[in-house]
C-alpha positions in Angstrom: 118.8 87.2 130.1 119.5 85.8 133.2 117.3 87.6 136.1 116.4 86.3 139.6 112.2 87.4 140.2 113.8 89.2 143.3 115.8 91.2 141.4 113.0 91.6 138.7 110.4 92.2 141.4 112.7 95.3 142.6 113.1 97.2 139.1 109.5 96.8 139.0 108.7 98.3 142.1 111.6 101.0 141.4 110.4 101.9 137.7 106.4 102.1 138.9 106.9 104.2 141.7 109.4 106.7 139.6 112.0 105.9 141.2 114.5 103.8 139.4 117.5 105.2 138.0 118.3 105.8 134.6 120.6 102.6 134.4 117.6 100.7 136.0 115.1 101.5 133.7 117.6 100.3 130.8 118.1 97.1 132.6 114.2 96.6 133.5 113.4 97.4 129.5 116.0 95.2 128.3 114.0 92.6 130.2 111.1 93.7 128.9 111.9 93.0 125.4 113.7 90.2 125.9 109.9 88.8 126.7 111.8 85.3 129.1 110.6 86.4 131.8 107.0 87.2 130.8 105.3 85.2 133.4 107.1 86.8 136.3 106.4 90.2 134.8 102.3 89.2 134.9 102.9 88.2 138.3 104.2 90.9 139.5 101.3 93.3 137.6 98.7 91.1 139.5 100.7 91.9 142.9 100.3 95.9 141.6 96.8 95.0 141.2 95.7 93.2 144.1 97.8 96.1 146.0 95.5 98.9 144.5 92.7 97.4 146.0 91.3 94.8 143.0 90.2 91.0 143.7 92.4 87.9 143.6 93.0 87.4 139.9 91.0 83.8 139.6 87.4 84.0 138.4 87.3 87.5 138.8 85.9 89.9 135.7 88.3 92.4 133.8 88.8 95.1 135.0 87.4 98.8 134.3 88.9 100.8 132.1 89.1 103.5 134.5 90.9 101.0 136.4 93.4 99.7 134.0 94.4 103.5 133.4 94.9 104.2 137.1 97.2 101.4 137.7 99.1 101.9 134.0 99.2 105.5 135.0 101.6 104.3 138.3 103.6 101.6 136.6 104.9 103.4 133.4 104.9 107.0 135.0 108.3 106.8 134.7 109.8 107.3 131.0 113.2 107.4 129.8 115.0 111.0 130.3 115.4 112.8 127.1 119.1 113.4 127.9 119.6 109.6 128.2 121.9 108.2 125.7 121.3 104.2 125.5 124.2 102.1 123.6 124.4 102.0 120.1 123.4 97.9 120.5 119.8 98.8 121.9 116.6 99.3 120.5 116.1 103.1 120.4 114.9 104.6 123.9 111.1 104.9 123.1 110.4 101.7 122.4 111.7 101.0 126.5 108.4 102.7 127.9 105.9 101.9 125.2 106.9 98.4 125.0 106.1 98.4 128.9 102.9 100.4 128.2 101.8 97.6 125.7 102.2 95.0 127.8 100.8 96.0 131.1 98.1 97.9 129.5 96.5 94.2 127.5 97.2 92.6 130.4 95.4 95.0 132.6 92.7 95.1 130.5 91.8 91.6 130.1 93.1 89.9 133.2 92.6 86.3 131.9 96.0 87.5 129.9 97.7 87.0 132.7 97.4 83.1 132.8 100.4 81.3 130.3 99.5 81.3 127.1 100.1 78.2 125.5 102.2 77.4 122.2 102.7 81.2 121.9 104.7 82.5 118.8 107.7 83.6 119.5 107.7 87.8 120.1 109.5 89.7 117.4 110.0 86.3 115.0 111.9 86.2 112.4 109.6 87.1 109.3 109.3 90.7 111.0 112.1 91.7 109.6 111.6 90.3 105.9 110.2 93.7 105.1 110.6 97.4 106.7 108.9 100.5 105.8 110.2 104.0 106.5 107.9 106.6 108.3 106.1 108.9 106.9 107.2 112.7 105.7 105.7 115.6 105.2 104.8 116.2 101.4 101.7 117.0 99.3 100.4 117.8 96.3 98.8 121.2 95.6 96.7 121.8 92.2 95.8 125.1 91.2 92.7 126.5 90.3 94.1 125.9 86.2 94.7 122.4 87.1 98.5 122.7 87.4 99.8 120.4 89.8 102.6 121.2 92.2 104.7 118.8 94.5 105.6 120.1 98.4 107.9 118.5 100.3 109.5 120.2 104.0 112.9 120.6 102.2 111.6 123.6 100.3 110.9 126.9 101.6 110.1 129.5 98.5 107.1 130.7 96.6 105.4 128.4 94.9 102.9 130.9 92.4 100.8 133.4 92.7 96.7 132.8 92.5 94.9 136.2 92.1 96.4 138.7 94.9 97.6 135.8 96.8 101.4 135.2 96.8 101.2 131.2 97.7 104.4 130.0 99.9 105.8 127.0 101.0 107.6 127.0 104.3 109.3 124.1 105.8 106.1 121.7 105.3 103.3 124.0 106.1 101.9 126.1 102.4 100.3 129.6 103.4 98.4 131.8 101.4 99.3 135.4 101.7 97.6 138.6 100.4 99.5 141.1 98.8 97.2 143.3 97.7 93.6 143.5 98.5 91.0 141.0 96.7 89.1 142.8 93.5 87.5 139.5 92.3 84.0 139.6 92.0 83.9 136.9 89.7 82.8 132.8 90.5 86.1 132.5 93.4 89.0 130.1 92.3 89.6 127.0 94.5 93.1 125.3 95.0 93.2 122.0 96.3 95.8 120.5 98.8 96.2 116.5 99.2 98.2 114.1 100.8 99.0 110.3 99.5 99.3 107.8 101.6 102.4 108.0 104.3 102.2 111.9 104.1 101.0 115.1 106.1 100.7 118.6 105.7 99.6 121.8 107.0 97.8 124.9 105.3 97.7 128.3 106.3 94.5 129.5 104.8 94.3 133.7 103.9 91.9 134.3 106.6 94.8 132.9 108.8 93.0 129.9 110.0 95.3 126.8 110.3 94.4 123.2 108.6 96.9 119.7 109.4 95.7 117.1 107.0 96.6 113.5 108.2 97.6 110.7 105.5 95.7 110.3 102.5 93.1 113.4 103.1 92.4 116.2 101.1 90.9 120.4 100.9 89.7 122.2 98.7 89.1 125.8 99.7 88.8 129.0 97.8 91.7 131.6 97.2 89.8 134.2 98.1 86.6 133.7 100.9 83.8 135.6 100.6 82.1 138.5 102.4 79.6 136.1 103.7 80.6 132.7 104.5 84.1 131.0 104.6 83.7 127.1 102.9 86.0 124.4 102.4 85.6 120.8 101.9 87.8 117.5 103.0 88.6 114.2 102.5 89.7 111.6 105.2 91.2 113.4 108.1 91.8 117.4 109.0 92.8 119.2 112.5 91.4 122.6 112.2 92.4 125.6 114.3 89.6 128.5 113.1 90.6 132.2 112.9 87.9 133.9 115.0 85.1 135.8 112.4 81.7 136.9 113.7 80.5 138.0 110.1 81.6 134.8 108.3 81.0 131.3 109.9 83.6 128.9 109.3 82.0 125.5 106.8 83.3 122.6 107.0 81.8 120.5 104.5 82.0 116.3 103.5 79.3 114.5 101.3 76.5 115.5 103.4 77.6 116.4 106.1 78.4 120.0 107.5 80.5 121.5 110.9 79.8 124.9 111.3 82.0 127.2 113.4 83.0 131.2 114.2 86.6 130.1 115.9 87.1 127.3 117.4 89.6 123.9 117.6 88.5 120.9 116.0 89.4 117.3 114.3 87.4 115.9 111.6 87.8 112.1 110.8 86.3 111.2 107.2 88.0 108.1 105.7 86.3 106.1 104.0 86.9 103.0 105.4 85.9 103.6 109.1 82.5 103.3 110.4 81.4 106.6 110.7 82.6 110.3 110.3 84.0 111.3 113.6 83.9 115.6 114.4 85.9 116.1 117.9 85.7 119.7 119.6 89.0 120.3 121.6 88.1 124.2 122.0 84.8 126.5 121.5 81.8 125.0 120.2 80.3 123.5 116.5 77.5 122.2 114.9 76.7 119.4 113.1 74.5 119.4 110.3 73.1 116.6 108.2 70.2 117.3 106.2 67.5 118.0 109.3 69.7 116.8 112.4 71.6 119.0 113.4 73.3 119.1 117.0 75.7 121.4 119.1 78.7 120.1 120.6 80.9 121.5 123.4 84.5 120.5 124.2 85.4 116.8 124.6 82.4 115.5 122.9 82.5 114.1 119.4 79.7 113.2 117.1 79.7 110.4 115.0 77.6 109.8 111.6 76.9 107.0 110.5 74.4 105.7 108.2 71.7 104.8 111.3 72.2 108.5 112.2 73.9 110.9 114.5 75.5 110.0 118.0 77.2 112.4 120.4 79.8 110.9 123.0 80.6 112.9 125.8 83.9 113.0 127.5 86.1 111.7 124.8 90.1 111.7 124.8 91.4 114.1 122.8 94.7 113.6 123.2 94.4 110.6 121.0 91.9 111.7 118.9 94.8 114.4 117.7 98.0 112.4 118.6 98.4 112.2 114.6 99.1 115.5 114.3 101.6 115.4 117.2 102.9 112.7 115.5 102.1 109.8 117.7 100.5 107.0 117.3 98.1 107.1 120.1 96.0 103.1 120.9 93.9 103.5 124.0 91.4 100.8 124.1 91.7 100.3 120.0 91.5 97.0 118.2 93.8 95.6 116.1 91.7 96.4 113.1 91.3 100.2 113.7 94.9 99.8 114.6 96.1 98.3 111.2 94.2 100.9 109.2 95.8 103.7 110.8 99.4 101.9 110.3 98.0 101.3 106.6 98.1 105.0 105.8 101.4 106.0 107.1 103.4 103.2 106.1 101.8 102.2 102.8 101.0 98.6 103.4 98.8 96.3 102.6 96.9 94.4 105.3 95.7 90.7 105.5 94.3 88.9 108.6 95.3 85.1 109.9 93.8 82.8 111.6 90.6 83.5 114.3 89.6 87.1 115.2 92.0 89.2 117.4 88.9 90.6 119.9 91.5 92.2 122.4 91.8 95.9 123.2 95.3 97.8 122.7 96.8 100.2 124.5 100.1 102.0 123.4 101.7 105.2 122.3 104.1 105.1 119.1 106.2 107.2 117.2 105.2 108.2 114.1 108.9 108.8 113.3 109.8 104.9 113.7 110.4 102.3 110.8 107.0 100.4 110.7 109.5 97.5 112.2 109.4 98.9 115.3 105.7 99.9 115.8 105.0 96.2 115.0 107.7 95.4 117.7 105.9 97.2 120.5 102.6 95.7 119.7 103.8 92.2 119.4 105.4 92.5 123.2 101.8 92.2 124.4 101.8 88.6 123.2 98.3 89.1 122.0 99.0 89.4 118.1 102.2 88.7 116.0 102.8 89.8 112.3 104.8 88.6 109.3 105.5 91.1 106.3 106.3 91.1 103.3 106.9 93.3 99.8 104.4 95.9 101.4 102.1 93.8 103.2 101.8 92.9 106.9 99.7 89.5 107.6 98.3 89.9 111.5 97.7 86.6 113.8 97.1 85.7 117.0 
């Protein structure tokens, strides 16, 4: 693509300052991808930063994060308008803005970025597109309290069965339990259990009314009926909870060991295996946290972590990434490309293996989850930071 800086240097200016035209933010993306004029493009970031106040770019330390985010926040304010209709030939819209998030963002981050790199590979090779997975979809697997098993899917909208006086319906992706008479069970209470494979989501409707999204490969088991006393259920991997208010019966939460207690609150629960630590994040009202003796009470924007030195509680958090999933996004603010991978791993349904020396960069981006895997892979390899090769349901990562 044949670009002069000066002309480059003005749909900069014009797409940071939100006000460049829809036909100039097509033609300042296309440049974008293209990734020839890469070195201009960190020049011209260094220009925004110097501008906003920062120190001349050699020998300085990285900047902040708070930082970073301020000058991201003016450069990609700007996103494509939904009504915008880009040429068949194109990369589909979203990948304009998020493709310009990914870049400035690891460059801002880690302003030694910005010098050449040498002997890059090329962005977007070849051997990207060797193998391509689909999204996910919304399907699920419910088993009854007899064992019988029963597959959901968003296509369907009937009733499913009946468990006790609960008519049990699926709706479009989201399976709620509805009473049609009242409960005469006095008996040990029957327990249905709802889980999602790998590349799927789901939402539950529970009979108190209380609302559950499970993420990829997660799990619930919860009882058909509640109690008079207490209302339990119990996860695997990860869960968005939205909690029908209930003075008389707290809300349990349980997970191995570990307990969140609530009356009515909003709340996401991160439990997969193969993180460091179980993550409970309070968007709305207040929990606690219970593991054996610790205990602790969180408020909104805090999130405790367990882990097996103990129990942490960060104040402040994001939660707009922490529950991007469920608004399906994929949200990277600060992430590695490990934590990155592993999320990718459970929507897509890939394998991954690493290359080469470690990846120690931060990532910012937000991504679909309604894109080919192609495409996510895309976005992140504009930063120039890592590159991929796939193949039959694997996705090898280098630098």
């Amino acid at each position: 693509m044949d670009t002069s800086f000066s002309r480059l240097r003005y749909l900069f200016r014009r797409y940071q300052s939100g006000e460049a035209t829809a036909a100039e933010r097509r033609e300042f993306m296309d440049i974008v991808r293209a990734g020839a004029h890469e070195k201009a493009l960190q020049q011209l970031i260094g220009e925004e930063i110097e501008s906003d106040g920062q120190p001349e770019l050699t020998n300085t330390p990285p900047l902040s994060e708070e930082g970073a985010e301020r000058i991201f926040s003016r450069i990609v304010r700007s996103v494509p308008l939904p009504a915008e209709k880009p040429p068949v030939r194109r990369i589909p819209a979203w990948i304009g803005w998020t493709a310009a998030a990914a870049f400035i963002l690891a460059a801002l981050v880690n302003l030694p970025y910005l010098k050449p790199r040498k002997h890059a590979p090329a962005i977007a090779a070849g051997p990207l597109e060797k193998y391509d997975a689909a999204p996910g979809k919304r399907a699920a697997v419910l088993t009854l309290a007899s064992g019988q098993q029963i597959a959901l899917d968003s296509a369907a909208s009937d009733t499913v069965g009946r468990q006790g006086n609960m008519a049990v319906i699926n709706l479009k992706g989201i399976l709620a339990y509805n009473a049609t008479t009242a409960s005469g069970n006095t008996g040990e209470p029957a327990y249905n259990t709802l889980t999602t494979n790998v590349g799927n989501q789901y939402q539950l409707v529970l009979p108190d009314g209380s609302r559950i999204w499970l993420n990829a490969a997660s799990s619930v088991r919860f009882p058909v009926n509640f109690s008079n006393r207490e209302r339990n259920v119990e996860i695997t991997g990860e869960a968005y909870f939205e909690i029908a208010p209930d003075t008389r019966r707290p809300f349990l939460v349980h997970y191995k060991d570990m307990t969140v207690q609530v009356l009515g609150t909003h709340f996401n629960v991160n439990a997969y295996a193969d993180e460091q630590a179980v993550a409970t994040t309070l968007l709305e009202g207040s929990v606690k946290v219970i593991r054996g003796r610790d205990h602790t009470l969180i408020t909104p924007g805090q999130q405790v972590q367990l882990c097996s030195k103990g129990m942490y509680v960060w104040d402040n958090v994001n939660t707009e990434e922490i529950v991007a999933w469920k608004e399906d996004q994929f949200y990277f603010r600060r992430a590695d490309i490990q934590g990155i991978m592993r999320q990718l791993s459970r929507w897509y349904n890939i394998k991954v293996d690493y290359e080469g020396q470690n990846i120690e960069e931060r990532f910012y981006a937000k991504i679909p989850r309604s894109v080919p895997l192609s495409e996510a892979l895309k976005a992140l390899s504009l930063t120039g930071k890592v590159h991929f090769r796939t193949g039959d349901k694997t996705v090898t990562v280098y630098p």
